[in-house]
PDB file as gemmi writes it, atoms N, CA and C in Angstrom:
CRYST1    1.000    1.000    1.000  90.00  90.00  90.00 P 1                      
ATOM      1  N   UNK A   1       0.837  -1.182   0.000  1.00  0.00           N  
ATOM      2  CA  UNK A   1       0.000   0.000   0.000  1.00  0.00           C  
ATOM      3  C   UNK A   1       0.883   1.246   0.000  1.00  0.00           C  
ATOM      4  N   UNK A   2       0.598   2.092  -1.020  1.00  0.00           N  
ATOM      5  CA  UNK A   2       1.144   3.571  -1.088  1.00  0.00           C  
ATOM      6  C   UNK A   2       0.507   4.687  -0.480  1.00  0.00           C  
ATOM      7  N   UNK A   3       1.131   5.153   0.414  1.00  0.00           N  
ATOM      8  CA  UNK A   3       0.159   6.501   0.659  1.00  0.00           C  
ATOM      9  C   UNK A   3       1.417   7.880   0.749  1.00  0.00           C  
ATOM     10  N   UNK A   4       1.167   8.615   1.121  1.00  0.00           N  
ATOM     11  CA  UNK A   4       1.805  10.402   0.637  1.00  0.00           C  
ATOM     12  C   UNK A   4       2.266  10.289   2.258  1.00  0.00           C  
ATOM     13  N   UNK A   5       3.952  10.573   2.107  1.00  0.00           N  
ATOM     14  CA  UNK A   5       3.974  10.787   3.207  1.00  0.00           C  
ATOM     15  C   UNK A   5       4.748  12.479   3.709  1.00  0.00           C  
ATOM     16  N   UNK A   6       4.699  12.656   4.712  1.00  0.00           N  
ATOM     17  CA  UNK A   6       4.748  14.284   5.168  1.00  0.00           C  
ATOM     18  C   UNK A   6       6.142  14.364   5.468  1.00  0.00           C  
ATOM     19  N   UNK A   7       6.822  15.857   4.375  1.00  0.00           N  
ATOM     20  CA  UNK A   7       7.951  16.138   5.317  1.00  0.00           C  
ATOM     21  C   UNK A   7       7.542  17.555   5.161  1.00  0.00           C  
ATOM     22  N   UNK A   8       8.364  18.556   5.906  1.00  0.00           N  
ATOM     23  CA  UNK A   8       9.062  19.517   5.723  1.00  0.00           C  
ATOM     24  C   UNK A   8       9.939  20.192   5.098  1.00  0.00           C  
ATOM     25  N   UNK A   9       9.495  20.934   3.726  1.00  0.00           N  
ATOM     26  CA  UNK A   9      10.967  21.322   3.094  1.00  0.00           C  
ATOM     27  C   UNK A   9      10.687  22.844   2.831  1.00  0.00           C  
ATOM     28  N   UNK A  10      11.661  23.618   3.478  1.00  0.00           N  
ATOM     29  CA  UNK A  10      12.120  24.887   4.098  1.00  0.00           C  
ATOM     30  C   UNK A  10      11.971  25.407   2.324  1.00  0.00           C  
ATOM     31  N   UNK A  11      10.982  26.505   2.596  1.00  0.00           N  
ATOM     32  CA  UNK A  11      10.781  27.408   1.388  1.00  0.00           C  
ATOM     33  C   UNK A  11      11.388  28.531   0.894  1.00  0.00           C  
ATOM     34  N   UNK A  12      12.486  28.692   1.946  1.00  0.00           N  
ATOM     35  CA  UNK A  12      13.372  29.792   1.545  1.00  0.00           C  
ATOM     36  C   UNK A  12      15.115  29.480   1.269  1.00  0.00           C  
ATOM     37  N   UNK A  13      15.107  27.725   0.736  1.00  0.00           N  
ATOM     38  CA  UNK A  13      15.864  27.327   0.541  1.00  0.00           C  
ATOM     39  C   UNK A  13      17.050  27.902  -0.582  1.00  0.00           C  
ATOM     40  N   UNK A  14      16.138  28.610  -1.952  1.00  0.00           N  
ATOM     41  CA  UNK A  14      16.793  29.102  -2.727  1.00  0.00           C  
ATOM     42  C   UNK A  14      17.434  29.990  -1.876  1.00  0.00           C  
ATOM     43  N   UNK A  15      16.891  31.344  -1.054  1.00  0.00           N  
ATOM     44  CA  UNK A  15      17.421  32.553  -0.900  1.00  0.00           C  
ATOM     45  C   UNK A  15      19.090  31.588   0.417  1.00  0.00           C  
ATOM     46  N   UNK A  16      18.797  30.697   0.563  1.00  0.00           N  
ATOM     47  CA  UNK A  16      19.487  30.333   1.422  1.00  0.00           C  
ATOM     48  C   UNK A  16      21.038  29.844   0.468  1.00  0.00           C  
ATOM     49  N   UNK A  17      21.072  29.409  -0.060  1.00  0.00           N  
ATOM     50  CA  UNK A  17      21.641  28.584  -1.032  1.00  0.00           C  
ATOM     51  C   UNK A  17      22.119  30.179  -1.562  1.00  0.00           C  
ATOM     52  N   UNK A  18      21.689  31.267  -2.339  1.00  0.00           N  
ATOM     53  CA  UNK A  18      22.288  32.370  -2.427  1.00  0.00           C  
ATOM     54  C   UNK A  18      23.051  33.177  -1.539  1.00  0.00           C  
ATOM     55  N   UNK A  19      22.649  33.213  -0.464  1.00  0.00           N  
ATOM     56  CA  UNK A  19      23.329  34.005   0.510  1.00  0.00           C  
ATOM     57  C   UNK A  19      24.324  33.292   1.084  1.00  0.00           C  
ATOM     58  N   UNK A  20      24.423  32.098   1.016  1.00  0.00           N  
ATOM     59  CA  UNK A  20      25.579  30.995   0.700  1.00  0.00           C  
ATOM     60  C   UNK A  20      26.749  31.092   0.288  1.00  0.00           C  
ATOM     61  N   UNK A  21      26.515  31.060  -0.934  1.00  0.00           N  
ATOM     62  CA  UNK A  21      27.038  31.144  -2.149  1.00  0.00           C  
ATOM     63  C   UNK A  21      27.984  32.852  -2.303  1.00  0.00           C  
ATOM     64  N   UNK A  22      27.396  33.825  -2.097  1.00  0.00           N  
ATOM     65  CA  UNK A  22      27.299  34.994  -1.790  1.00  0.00           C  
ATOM     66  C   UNK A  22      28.614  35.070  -0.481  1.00  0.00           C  
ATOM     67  N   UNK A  23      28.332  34.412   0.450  1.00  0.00           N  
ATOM     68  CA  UNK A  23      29.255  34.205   1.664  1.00  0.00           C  
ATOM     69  C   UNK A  23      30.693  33.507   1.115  1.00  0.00           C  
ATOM     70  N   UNK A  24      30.545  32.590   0.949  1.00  0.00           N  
ATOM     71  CA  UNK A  24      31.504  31.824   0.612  1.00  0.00           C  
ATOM     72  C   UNK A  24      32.413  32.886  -0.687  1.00  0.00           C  
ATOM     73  N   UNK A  25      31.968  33.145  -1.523  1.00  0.00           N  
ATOM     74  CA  UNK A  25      32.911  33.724  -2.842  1.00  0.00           C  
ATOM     75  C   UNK A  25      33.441  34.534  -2.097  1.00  0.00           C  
ATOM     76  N   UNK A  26      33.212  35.736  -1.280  1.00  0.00           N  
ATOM     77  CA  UNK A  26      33.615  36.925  -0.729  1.00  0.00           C  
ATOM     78  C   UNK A  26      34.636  36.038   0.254  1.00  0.00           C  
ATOM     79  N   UNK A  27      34.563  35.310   1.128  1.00  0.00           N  
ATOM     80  CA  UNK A  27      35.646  34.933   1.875  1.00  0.00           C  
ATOM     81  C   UNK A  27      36.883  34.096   0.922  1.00  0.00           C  
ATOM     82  N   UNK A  28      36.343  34.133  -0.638  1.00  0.00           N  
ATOM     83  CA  UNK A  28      37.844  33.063  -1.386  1.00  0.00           C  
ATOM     84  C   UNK A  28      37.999  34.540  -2.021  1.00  0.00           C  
ATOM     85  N   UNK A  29      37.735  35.511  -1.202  1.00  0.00           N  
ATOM     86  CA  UNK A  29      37.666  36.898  -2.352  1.00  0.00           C  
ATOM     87  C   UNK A  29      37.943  36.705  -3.476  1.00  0.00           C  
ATOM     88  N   UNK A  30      36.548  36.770  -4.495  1.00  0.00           N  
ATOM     89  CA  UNK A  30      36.436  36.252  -5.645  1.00  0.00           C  
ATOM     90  C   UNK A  30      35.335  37.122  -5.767  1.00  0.00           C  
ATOM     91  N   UNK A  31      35.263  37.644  -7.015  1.00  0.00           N  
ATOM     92  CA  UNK A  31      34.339  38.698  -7.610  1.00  0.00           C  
ATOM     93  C   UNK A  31      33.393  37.677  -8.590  1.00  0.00           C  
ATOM     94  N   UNK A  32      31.781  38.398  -8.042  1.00  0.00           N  
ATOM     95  CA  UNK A  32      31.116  37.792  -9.597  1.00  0.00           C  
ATOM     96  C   UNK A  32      31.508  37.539 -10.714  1.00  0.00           C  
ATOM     97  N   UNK A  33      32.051  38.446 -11.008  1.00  0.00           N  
ATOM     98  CA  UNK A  33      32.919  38.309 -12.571  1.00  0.00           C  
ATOM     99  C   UNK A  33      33.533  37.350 -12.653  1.00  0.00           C  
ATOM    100  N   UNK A  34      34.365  37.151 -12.011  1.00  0.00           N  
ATOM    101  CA  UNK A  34      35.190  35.909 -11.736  1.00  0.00           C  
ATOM    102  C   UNK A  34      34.925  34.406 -11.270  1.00  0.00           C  
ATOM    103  N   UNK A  35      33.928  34.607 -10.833  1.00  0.00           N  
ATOM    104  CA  UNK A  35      33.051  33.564 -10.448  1.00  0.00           C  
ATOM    105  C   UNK A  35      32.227  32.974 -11.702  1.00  0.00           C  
ATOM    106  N   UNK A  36      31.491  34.062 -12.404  1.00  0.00           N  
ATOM    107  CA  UNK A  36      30.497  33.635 -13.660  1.00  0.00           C  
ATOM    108  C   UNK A  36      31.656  33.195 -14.695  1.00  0.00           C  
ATOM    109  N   UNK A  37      32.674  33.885 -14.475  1.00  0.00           N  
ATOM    110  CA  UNK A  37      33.667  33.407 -16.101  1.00  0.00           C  
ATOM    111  C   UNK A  37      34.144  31.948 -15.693  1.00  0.00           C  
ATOM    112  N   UNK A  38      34.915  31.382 -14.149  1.00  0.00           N  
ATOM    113  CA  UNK A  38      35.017  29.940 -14.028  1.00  0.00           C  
ATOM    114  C   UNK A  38      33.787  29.047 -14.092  1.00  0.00           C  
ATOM    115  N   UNK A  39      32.487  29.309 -13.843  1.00  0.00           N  
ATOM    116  CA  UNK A  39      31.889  28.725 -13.819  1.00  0.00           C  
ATOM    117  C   UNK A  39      30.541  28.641 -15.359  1.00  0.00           C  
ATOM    118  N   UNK A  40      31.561  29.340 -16.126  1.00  0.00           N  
ATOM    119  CA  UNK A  40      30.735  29.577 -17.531  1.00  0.00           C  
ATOM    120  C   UNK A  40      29.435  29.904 -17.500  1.00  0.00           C  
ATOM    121  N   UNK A  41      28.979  30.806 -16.894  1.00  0.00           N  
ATOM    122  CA  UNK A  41      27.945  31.848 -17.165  1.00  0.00           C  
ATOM    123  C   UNK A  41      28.154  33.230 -16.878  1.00  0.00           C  
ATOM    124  N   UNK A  42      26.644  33.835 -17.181  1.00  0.00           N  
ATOM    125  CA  UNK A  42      26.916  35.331 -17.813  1.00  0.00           C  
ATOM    126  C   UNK A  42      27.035  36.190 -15.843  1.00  0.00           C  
ATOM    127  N   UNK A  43      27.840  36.688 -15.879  1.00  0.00           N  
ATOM    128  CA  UNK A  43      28.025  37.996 -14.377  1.00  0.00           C  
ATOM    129  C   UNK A  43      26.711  38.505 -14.149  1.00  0.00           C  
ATOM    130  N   UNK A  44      25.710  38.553 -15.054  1.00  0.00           N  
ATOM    131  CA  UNK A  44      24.015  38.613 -14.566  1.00  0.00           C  
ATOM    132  C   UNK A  44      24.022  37.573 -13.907  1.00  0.00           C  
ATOM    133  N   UNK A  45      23.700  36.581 -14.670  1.00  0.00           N  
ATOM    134  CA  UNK A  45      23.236  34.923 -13.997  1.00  0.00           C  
ATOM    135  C   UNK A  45      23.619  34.838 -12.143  1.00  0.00           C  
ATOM    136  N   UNK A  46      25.101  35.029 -12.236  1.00  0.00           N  
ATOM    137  CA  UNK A  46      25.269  35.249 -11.104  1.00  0.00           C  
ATOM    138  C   UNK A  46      24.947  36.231 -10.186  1.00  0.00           C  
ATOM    139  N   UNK A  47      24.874  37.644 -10.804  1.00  0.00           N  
ATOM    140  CA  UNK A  47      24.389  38.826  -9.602  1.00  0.00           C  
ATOM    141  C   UNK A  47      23.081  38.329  -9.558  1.00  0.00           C  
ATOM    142  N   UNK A  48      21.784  37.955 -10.591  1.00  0.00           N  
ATOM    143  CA  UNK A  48      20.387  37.193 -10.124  1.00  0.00           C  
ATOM    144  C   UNK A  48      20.921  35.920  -9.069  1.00  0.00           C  
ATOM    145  N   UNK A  49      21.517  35.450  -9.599  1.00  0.00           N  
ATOM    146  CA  UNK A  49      21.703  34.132  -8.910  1.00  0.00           C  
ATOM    147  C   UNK A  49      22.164  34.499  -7.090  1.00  0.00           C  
ATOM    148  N   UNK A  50      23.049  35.402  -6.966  1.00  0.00           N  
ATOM    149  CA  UNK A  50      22.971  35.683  -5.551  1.00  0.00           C  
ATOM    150  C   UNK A  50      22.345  36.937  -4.365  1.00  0.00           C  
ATOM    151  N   UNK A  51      21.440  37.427  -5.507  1.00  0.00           N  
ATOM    152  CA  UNK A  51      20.398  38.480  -4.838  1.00  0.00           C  
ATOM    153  C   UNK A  51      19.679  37.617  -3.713  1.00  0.00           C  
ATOM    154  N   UNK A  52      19.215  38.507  -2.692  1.00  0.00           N  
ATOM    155  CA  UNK A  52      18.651  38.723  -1.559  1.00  0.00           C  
ATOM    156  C   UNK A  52      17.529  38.030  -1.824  1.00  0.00           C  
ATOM    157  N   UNK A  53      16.376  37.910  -2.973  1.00  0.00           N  
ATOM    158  CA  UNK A  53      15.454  37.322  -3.404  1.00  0.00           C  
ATOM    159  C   UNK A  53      15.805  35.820  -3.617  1.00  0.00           C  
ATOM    160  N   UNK A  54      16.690  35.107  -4.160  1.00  0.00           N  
ATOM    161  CA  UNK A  54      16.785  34.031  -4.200  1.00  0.00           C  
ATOM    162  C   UNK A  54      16.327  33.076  -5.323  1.00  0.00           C  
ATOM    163  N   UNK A  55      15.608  33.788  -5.682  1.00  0.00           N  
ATOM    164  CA  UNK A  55      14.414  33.069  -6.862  1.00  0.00           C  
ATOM    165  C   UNK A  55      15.420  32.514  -8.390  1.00  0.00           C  
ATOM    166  N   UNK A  56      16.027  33.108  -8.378  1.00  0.00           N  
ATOM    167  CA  UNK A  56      17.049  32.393  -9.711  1.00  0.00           C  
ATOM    168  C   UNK A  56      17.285  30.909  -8.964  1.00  0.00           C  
ATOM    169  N   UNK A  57      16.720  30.152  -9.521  1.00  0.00           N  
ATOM    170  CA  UNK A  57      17.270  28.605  -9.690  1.00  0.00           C  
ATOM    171  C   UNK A  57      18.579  28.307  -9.917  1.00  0.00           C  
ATOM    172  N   UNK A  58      19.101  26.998  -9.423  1.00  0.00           N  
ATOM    173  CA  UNK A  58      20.467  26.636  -9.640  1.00  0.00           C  
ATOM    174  C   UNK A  58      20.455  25.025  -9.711  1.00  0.00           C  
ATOM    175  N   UNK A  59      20.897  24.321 -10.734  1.00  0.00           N  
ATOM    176  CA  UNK A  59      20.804  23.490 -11.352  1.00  0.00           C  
ATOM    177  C   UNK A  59      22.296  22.517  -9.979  1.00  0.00           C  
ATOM    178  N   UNK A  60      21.974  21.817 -10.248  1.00  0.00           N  
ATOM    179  CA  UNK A  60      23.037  20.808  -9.334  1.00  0.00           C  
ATOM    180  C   UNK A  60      24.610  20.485 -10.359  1.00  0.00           C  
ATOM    181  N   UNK A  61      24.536  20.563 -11.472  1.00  0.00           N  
ATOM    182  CA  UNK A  61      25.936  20.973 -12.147  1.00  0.00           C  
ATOM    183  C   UNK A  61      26.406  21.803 -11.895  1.00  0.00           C  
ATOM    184  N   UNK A  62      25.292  23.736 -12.054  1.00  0.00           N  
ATOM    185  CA  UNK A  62      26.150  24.584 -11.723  1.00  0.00           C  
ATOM    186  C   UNK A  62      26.427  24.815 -10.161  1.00  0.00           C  
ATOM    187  N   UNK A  63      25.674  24.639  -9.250  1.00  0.00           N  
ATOM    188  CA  UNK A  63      25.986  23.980  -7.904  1.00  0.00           C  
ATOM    189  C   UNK A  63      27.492  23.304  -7.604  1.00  0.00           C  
ATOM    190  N   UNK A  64      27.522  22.588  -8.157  1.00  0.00           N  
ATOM    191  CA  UNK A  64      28.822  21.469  -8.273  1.00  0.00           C  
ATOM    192  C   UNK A  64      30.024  22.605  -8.736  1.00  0.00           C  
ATOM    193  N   UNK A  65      29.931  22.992  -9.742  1.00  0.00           N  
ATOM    194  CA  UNK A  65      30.539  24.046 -10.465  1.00  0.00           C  
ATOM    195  C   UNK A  65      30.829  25.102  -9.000  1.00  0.00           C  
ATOM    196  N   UNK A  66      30.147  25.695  -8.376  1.00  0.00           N  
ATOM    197  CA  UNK A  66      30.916  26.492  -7.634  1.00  0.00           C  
ATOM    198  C   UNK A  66      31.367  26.378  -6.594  1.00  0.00           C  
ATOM    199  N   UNK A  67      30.764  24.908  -5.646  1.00  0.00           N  
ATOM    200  CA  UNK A  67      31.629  24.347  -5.206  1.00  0.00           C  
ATOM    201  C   UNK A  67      33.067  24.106  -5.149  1.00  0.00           C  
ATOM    202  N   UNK A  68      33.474  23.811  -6.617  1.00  0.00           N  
ATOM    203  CA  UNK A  68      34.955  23.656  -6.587  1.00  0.00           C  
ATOM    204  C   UNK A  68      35.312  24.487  -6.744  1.00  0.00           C  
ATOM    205  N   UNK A  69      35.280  25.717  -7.946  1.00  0.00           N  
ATOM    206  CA  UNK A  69      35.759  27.158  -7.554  1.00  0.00           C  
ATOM    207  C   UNK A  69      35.933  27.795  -6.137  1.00  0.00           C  
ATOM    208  N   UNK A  70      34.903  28.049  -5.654  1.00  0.00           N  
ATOM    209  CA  UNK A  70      35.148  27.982  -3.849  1.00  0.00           C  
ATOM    210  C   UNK A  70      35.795  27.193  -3.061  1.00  0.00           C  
ATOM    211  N   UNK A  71      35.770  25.970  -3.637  1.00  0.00           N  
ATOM    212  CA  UNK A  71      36.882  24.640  -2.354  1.00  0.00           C  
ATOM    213  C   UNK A  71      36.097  24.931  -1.180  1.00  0.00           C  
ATOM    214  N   UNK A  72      34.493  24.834  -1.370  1.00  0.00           N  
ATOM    215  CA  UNK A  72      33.446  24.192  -0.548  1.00  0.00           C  
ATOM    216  C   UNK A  72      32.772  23.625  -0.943  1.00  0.00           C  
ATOM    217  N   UNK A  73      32.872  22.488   0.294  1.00  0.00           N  
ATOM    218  CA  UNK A  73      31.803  21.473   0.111  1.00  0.00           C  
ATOM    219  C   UNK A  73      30.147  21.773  -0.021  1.00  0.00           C  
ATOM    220  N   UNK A  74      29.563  21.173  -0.845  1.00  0.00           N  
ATOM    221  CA  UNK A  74      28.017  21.435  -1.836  1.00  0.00           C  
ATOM    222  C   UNK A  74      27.072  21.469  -0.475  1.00  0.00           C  
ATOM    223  N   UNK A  75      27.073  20.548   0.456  1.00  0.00           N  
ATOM    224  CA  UNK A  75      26.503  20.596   1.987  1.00  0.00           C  
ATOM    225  C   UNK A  75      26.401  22.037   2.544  1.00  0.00           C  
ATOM    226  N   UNK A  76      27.455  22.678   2.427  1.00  0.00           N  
ATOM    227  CA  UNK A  76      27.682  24.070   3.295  1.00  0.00           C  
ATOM    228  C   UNK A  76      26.453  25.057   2.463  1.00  0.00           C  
ATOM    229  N   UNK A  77      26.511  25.440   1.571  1.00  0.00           N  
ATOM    230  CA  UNK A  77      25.497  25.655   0.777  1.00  0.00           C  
ATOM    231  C   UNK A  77      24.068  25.842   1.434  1.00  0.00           C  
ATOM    232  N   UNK A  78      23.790  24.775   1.996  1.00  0.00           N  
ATOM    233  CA  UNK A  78      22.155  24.490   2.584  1.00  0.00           C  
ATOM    234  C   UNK A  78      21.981  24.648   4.269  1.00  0.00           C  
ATOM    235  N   UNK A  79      23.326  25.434   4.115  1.00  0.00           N  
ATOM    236  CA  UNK A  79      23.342  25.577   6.033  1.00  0.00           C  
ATOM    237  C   UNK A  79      22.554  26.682   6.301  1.00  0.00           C  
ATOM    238  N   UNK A  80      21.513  26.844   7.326  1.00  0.00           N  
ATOM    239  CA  UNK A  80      21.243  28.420   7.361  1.00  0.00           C  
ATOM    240  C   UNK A  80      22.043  29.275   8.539  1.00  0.00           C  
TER     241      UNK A  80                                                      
END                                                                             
């Protein structure tokens, strides 16, 4: 028997995951620019991508992708 079962998943995960992301580059002091050119997208993508709003999506490649540019682990990311 299948039935639906209940979790909890935190709705402000994107903005979390940005302000993250956002944290981390500034402590490998690393500029958007520099960040969007290793990680092959446009210096928009990234200033949307780490605004206060959060709402730009992030795919688990490019995830992965800035992980290693940063030399942090993908976990730290989802810490609040």
């Amino acid at each position: 028997m299948k039935y639906k079962r209940s979790f909890e998943f935190n709705p402000e995960i994107k903005s979390i995951i940005a302000k993250n992301i956002r944290k981390y580059r500034i402590e490998a002091n690393i500029t958007q620019e520099q960040l969007a050119l290793d990680c092959d997208r446009s210096y928009e993508f990234i200033r949307r991508l780490e605004s206060t709003q959060g709402k730009e999506g992030i795919s688990l490649d490019l995830l992965y992708r800035v992980s290693v540019v940063l030399d942090t682990r993908i976990d730290k990311f989802f810490e609040e």
